[in-house]
C-alpha positions in Angstrom: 154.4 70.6 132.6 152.5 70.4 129.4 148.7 70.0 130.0 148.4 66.5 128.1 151.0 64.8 130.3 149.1 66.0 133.1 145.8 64.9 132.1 147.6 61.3 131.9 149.3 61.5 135.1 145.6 62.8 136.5 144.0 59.4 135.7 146.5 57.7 137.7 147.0 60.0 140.6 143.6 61.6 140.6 143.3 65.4 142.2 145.5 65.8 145.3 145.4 69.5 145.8 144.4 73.0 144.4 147.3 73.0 141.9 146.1 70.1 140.4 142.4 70.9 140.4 143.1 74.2 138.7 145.2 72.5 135.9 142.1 69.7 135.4 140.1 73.2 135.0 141.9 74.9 132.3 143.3 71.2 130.6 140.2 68.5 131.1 137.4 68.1 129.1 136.3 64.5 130.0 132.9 64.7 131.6 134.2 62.6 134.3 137.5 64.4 134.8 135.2 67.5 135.0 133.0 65.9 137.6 135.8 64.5 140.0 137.2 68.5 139.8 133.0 69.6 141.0 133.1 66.8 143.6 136.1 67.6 145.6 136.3 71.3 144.7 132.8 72.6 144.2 133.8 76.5 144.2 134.6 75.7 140.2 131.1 75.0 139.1 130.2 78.8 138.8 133.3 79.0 136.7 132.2 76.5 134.4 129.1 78.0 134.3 130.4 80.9 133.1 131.9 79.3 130.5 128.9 77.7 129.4 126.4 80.4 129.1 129.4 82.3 127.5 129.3 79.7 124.7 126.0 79.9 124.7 125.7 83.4 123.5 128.4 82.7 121.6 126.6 80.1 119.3 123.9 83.1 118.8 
């Protein structure tokens, strides 16, 4: 399934298990797509932390 017509298809059905959660991780980039994930599946927030501090060094 192509990432975008998941994303739409997210909005109406929301996260109903890990599959979905770890598609919203690698295709979502709405803060509040990004917070539902952290809310119901809390072990990806060091992951996205990761990611951040990565772009961080990045911009450096």
């Amino acid at each position: 399934m192509p990432l975008d017509i998941f994303i739409n298809m997210l909005h109406n059905n929301g996260i109903t298990n890990k599959l979905d959660a770890w598609l919203t991780f690698l295709a979502a980039d709405s803060p509040d797509d990004i917070i539902m994930l952290l809310n119901k599946y809390p072990e990806f927030r060091s992951m996205y932390e990761d990611i951040y501090v990565m772009c961080l060094n990045v911009e450096r």
